[in-house]
FIRO-85058 format. One line per field, with one value per residue (C-alpha): x, y, z. Coordinates in steps of 0.001 Angstrom, whole numbers, padded with zeros to 6 digits. Layout:
REM residues N
xx	X, ...
yy	Y, ...
zz	Z, ...
END
This chain:
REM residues 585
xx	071674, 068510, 066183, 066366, 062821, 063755, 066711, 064410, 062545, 065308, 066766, 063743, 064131, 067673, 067690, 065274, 068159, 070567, 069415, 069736, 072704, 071477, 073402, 073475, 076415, 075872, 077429, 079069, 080003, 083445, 084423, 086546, 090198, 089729, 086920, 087220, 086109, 084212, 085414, 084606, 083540, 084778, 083288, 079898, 077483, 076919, 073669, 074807, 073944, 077806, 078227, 074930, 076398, 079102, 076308, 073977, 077043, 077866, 074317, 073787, 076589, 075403, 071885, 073607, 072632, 076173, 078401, 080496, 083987, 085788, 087734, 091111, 092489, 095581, 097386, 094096, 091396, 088443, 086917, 085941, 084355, 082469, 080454, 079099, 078144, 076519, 074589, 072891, 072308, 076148, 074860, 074683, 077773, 080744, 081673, 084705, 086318, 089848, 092564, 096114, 097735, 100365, 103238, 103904, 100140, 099947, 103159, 101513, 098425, 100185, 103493, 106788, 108082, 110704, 107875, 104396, 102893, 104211, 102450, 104165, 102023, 098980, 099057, 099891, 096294, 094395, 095745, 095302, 091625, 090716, 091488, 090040, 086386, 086030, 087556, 084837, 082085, 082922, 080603, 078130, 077390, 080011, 077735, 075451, 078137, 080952, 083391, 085831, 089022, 089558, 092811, 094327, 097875, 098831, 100520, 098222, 099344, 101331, 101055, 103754, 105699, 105771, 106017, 104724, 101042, 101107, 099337, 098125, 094869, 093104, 090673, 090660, 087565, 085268, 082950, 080177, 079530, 082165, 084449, 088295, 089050, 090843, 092566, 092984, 095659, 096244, 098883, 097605, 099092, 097189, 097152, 094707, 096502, 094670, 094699, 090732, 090478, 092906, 090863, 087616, 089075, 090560, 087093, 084995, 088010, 087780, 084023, 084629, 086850, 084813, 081364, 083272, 085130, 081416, 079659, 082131, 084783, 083740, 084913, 087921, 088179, 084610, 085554, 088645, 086970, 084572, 087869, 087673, 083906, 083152, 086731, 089126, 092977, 093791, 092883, 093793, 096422, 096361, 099491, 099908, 096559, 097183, 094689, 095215, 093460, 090679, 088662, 090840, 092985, 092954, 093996, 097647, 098397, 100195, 097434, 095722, 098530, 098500, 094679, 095474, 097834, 095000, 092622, 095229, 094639, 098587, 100920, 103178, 103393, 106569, 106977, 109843, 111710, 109267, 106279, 105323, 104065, 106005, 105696, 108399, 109944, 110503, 112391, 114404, 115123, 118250, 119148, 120982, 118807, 119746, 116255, 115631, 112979, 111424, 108436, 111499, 109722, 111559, 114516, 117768, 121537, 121643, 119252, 121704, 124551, 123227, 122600, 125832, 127946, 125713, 126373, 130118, 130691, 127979, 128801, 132293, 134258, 137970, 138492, 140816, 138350, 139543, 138455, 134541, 132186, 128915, 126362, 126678, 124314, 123253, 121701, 118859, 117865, 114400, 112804, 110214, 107329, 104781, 100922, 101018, 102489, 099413, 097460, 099475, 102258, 100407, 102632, 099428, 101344, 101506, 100536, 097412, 094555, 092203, 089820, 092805, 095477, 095278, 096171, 097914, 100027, 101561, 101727, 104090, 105733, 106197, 107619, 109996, 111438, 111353, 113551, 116379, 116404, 115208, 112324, 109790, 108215, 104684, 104105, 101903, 104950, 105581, 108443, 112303, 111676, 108310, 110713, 112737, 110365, 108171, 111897, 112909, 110101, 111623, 115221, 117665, 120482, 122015, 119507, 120317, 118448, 120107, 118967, 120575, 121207, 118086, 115897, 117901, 117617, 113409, 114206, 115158, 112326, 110547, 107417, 106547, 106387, 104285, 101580, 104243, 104129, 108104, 108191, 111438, 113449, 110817, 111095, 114837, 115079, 112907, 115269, 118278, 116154, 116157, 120012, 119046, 121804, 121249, 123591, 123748, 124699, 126314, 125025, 125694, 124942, 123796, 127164, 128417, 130123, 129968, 127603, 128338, 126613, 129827, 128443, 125070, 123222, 120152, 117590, 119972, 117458, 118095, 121785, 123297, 120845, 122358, 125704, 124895, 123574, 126672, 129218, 127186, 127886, 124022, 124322, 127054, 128890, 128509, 132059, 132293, 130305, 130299, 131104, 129374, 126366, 126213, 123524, 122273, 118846, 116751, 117297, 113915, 112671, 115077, 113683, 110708, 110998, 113250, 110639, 107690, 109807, 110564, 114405, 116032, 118386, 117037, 118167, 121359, 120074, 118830, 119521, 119457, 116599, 114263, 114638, 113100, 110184, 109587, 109650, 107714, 104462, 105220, 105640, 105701, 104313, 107076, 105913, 107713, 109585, 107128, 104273, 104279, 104768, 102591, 099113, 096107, 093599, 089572, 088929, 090262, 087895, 084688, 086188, 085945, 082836, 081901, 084320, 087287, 090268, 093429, 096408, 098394, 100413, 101927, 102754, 100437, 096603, 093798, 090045, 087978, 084365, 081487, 082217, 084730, 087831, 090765, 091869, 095780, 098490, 102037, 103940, 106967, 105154, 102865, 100908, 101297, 097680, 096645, 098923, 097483, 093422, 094677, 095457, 092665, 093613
yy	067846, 069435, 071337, 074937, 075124, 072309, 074617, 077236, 075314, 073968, 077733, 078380, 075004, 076341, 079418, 078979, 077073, 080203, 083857, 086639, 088889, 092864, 094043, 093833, 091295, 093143, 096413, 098164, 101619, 102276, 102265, 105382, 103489, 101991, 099949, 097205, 093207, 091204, 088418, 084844, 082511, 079531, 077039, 078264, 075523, 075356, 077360, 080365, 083762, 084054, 082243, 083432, 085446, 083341, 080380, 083019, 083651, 080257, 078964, 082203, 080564, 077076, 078671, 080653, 078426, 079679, 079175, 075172, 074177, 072313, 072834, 071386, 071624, 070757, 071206, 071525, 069500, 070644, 073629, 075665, 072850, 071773, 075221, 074470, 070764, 071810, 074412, 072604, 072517, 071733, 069686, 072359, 074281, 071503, 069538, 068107, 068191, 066905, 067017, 065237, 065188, 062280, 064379, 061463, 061654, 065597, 065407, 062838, 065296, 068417, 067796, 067780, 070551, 070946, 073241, 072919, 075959, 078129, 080572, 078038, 075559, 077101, 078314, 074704, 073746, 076329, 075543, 072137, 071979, 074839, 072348, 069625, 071288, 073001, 070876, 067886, 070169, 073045, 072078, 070432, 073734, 076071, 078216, 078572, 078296, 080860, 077719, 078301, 076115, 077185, 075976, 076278, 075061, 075151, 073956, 074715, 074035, 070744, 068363, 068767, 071461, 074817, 075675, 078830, 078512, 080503, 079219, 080392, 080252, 081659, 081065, 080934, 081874, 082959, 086066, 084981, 082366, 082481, 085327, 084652, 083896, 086159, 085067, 086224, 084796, 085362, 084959, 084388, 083891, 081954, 082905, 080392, 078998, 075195, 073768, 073161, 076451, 077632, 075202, 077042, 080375, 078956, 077693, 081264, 083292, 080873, 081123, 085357, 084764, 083114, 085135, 088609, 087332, 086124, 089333, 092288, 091522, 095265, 096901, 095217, 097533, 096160, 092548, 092966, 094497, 091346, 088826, 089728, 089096, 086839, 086711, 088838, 090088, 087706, 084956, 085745, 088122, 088629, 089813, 089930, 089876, 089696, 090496, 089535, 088874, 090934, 091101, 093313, 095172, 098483, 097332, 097711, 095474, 098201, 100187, 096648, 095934, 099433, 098951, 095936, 097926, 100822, 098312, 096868, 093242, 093406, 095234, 095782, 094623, 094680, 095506, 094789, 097288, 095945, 096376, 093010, 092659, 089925, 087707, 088648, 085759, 085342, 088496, 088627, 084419, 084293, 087569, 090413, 093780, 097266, 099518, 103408, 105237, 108282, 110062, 110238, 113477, 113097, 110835, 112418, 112209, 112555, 109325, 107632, 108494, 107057, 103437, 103523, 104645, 102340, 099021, 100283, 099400, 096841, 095146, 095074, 095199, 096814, 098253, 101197, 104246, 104552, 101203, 101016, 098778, 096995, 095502, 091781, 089270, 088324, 091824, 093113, 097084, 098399, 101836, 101500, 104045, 103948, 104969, 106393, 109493, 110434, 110151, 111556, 113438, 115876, 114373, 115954, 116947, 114403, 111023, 111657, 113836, 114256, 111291, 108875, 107888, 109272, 106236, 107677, 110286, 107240, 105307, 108772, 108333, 104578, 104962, 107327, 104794, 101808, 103225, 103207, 099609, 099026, 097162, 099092, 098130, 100221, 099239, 100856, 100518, 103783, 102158, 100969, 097635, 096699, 096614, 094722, 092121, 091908, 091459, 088722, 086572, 086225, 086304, 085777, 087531, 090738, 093975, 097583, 100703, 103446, 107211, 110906, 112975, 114600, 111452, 109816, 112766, 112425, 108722, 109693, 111834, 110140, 111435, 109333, 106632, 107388, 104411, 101813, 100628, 100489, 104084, 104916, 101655, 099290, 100503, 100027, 096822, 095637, 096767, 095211, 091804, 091717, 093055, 095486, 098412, 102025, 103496, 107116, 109474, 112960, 116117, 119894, 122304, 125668, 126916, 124354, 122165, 118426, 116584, 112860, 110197, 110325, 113992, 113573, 115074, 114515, 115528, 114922, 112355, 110235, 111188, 108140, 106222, 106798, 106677, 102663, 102107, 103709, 101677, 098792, 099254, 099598, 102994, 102882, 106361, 106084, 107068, 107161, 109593, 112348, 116186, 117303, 116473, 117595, 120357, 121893, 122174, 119542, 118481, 117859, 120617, 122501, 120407, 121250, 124916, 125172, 123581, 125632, 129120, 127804, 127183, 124140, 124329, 121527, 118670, 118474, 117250, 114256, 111222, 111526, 108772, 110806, 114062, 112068, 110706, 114100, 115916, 113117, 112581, 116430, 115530, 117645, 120282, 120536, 122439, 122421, 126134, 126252, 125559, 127519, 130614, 129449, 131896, 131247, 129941, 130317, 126729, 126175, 128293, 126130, 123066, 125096, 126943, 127902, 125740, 126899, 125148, 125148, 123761, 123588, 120634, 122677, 125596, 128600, 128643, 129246, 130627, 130912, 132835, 132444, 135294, 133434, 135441, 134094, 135245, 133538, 133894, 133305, 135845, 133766, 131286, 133392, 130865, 128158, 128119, 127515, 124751, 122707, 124048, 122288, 118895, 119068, 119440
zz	071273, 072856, 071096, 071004, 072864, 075181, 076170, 077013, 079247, 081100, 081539, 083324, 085833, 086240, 086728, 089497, 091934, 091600, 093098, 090429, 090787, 091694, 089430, 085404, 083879, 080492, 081043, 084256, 085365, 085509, 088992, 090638, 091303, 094696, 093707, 095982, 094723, 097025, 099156, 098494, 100723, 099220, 101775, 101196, 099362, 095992, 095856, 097831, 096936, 097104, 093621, 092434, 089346, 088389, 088614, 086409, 084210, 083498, 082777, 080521, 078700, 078068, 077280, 074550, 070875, 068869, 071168, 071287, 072229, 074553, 077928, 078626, 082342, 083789, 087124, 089463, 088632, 085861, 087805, 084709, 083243, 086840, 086327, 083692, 084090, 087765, 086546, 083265, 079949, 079333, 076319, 074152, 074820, 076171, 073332, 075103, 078880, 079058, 081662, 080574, 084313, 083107, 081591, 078855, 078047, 077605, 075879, 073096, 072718, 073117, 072077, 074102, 076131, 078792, 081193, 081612, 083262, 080781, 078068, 075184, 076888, 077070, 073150, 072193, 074350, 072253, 069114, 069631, 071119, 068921, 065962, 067274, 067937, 064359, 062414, 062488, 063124, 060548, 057993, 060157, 062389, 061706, 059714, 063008, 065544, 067038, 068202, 071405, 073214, 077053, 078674, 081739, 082789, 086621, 089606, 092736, 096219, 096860, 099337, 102164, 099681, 099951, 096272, 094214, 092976, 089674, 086200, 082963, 081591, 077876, 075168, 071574, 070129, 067304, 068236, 066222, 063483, 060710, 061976, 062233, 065967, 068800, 072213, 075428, 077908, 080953, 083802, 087547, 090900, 093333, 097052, 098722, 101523, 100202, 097117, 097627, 097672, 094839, 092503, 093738, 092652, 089337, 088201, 089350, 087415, 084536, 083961, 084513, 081732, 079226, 079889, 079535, 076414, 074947, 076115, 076867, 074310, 072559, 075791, 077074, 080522, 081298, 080618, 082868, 085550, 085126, 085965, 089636, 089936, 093217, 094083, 096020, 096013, 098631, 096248, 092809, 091618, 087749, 086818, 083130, 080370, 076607, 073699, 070106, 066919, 064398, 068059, 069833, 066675, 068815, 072206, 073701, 075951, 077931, 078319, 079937, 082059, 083847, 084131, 086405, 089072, 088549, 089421, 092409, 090633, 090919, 092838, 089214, 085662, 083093, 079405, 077486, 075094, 072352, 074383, 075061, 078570, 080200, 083703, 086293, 086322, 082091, 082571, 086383, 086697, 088052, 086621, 089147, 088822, 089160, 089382, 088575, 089993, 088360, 086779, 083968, 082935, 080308, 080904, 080775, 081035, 084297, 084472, 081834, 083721, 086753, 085670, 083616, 086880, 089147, 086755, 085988, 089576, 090540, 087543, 086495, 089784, 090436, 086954, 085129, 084736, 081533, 080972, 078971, 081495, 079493, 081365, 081690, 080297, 083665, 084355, 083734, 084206, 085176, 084960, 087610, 087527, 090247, 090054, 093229, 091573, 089572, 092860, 095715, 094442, 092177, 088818, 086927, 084144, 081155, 081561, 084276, 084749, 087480, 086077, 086262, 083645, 079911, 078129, 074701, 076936, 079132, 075860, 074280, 077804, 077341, 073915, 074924, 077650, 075666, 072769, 075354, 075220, 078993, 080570, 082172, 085431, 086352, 090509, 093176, 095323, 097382, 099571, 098359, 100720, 098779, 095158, 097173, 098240, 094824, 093134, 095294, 094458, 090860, 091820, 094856, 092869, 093942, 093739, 093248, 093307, 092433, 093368, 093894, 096686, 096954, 096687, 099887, 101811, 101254, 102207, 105142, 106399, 109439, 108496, 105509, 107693, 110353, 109278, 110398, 113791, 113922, 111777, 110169, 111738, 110297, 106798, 107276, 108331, 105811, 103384, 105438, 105372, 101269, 101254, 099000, 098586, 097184, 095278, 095607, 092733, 093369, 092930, 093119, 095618, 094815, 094855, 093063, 095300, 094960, 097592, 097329, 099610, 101974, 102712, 102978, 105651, 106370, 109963, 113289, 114869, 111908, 111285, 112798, 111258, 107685, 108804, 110142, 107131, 104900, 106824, 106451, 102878, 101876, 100890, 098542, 096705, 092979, 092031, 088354, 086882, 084086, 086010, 083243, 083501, 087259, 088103, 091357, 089204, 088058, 084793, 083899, 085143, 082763, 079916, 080948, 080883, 078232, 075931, 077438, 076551, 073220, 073320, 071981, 075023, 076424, 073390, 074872, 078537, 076842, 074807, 071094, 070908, 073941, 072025, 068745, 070785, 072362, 068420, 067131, 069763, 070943, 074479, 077448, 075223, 072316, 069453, 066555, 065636, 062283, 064029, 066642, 064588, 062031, 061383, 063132, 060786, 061351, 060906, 064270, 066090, 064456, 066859, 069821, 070073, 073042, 074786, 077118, 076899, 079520, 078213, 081883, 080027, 077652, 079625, 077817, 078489, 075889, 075866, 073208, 073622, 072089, 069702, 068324, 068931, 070521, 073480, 074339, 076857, 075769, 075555, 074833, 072559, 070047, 067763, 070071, 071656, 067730, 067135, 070219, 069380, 065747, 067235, 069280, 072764
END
């Protein structure tokens, strides 16, 4: 073990052979959304100014005294661990370098299991390694070390086989000397076209990993941003991250995963109806999958009727209408909300601002979705084809998308598609490539007449269009359905104005479970009937000196001057501009 002044004299000798970064590795500014991550060159030599910082991060790790551990790799050679060892000074921070490639072998140090690039494998690594590392050295060092296990589990390009490149990769670790230890996994997808170069990319994320989990683990955005260091989107795609232990207490791992599409280091990411953020593939495998769009602002019957009437005939076939359909076990049903809302649309209202994404509003948003018992998919995706294609990587089983009148008729509009060299046709016939079908609930006009996808009409240059594609069967009439329900209005929009005018009219245009979430985290700017006529008490006005507050989100707006009187404008809502000063909006 070198000597603590040795160490410092080889840091000097090493850091010499690698060009500093311009930029800080400590701390970062938070990039505006399309921050873009630079390219690697991944046949560049070993000393290029290319791999200068994750050279510099890497050697700032083995120069580090506390921290010791070991690195086990498996699936694309030891990548992570080369870093270190080609930099210097590895002494002092790799206690151990393993890779089990026999599947007998990593079975008798890992135990048995029936897959090997899954997240079951990777914990059983950690636990494992971790073990192994503190264990003999506890009372020799532990006092004076922060130990660590790094694992990886892949399967990188094959020769002759054109097989998916995916892995996961994490580290257990202590944050300093003595402290209970934390983990962070990860799930990646690897788009190199060689294997060469997929183990490059593996061992630049890997050391990303392990120096923002060692320096950044206080400020988890930071250290995520930090993953895509020296690597690009046509590389890597990190698709799920998970934090747990004392470390990271106060971090959802929803909030993370919608910080990746932000951050376009995925094009989507799924959460369960627990919350757990989950791979594609865990959830969709072989599974058929019926999709709803929406800003579900709030969900509502109308949504609930949809996916019931979609999967009573997707799903059960030629049945009695008086007959109860369930959805089969071999189904699974996504609400799909896309970012692109909070950017182009001008969906401002309760989940975004104009700095980006409020993360406890989408989390009240989230909550309200996941009581219905769905999974939640959060994309970029602006087009029906792109669902299509990012659901067909995970399953070849039927998909269905289901939608109302008014949302096929925007479909159909030629000008959203003007940045596609085959315009309207293209975006078509991508969607008649993946066999994807829409199915189209009814709706009212505004004299009440029922407008069902067999009457649709939408622009006559585009007219024939629709009817190919209704014969064709992928546009199909959503025939059972609750009359209702049926409005020529939107029924969130009368939610929403129903709650902004202080009625309760708008409970029964949602499920019992939505109306709970909305009374509970006072979304969409539900005040409770006490509050809102509750007095106005002084102590609010000491928050808000000076300040001006606009409450657009909850439908009244609010000043206060620097006199200290309140000045409010709700005529229909008196005392609610108090309520939301008192909860600190």
């Amino acid at each position: 073990m070198a000597h603590a002044s040795t160490k410092a004299v080889r840091s000097r000798r090493c850091l010499a052979r690698f060009p500093t970064p311009r930029t800080s590795l400590r701390r970062r500014e938070r990039p505006k959304v399309e921050r873009k991550v630079r390219a690697t060159a991944v046949q560049h030599s070993e000393t290029s100014s290319e791999f200068g910082t994750t050279a510099k991060k890497a050697l700032s790790i083995n120069l580090e005294p506390t921290k010791y551990g070991t690195l086990a790799e498996i699936g694309a050679g030891q990548e992570v661990a080369r870093w270190f060892f080609r930099v210097g000074g590895a002494a002092g921070t790799v206690a151990k370098s393993i890779s089990a490639y026999d599947m007998t072998i990593s079975d008798t140090v890992y135990g048995a299991c029936d897959r090997y690039v899954t997240q079951e494998r990777l914990e059983a690594m950690l636990e494992y390694e971790y073990l192994q590392c503190t264990l003999p050295l506890k009372n020799a060092r532990g006092e004076n070390t922060a130990f660590f296990s790094f694992a990886d589990t892949v399967v990188a390009k094959a020769y002759g086989r054109q097989n998916e490149c995916h892995g996961w990769m994490g580290l257990k670790y202590q944050i300093s000397p003595g402290k209970p230890p934390s983990r962070i996994m990860l799930h990646v997808r690897m788009m190199d076209p060689t294997a060469e170069q997929q183990q490059e990319a593996l061992g630049v994320l890997g050391v990303n990993l392990l120096y923002g989990a060692f320096n950044l683990w206080d400020s988890p955005q930071d250290l995520l941003l930090g993953l895509m260091d020296n690597l690009s989107r046509d590389s890597i795609e990190i698709d799920l991250i998970r934090f747990d232990g004392p470390a990271f207490k106060d971090v959802d791992d929803r909030v993370m995963a919608l910080r990746l599409v932000e951050y376009n280091f995925t094009e989507a990411c799924l959460f369960n109806s627990d919350g757990e953020v989950v791979i594609p593939s865990e959830v969709m495998r072989k599974k058929n999958v019926l999709v709803q769009r929406g800003r579900f602002r709030p969900f509502t019957n109308i949504h609930n009727d949809m996916i019931v009437g979609a999967a009573s005939q997707f799903f059960c076939g030629d049945v009695d209408e008086s007959d109860s359909c369930v959805l089969r076990e071999d189904t699974v049903v996504l609400l799909e909300m896309t970012t692109k809302d909070m950017y182009e649309s001008g969906d401002m209202l309760d989940w975004t601002s104009k700095n980006g994404v409020n993360d406890q509003e989408f989390l009240k948003r989230a909550d309200a979705l996941q009581s219905l018992g769905h999974t939640i998919l959060i994309s970029n995706f602006t087009r029906y084809w792109e669902i299509a294609s990012f659901l067909t990587r995970s399953t070849k089983e039927s998909i269905v998308i289901t939608l109302g009148v008014p949302a096929v008729k925007e479909l159909f509009k030629e000008y959203y598609y003007q940045d596609m060299d085959g315009g309207i046709l293209e975006n078509f016939g991508r969607l008649l490539k993946f066999d994807l079908k829409l199915y189209v609930y009814p709706t009212l006009d505004e004299r009440g007449n029922l407008i069902t996808a067999e009457d649709v009409k939408v622009d006559p240059e585009v007219q024939l269009l629709y009817d190919f594609l209704y014969q064709r069967g992928c546009i199909v009439p959503i025939t059972m359905y609750d009359p209702a329900v049926l409005s020529s209005r939107s029924a969130s929009q009368i939610v929403l104005d129903s709650i902004r005018n202080g009625t309760e009219d708008w409970e029964r245009y949602v499920p019992e479970a939505v109306a709970k979430q909305i009374k509970k985290d006072h979304l969409l700017g539900f005040v409770a009937r006490e509050l809102a006529t509750a007095p106005f008490q002084p102590t609010w006005l000491l928050r808000l000196r000076n300040a001006h507050v606009d409450v657009l989100n909850y439908g009244f707006r609010c000043e206060v001057h620097t006199e200290f009187r309140l000045q409010e404008t709700s005529p229909t809502r008196p005392g609610a501009c108090a309520v939301a000063m008192s909860r600190g909006i």
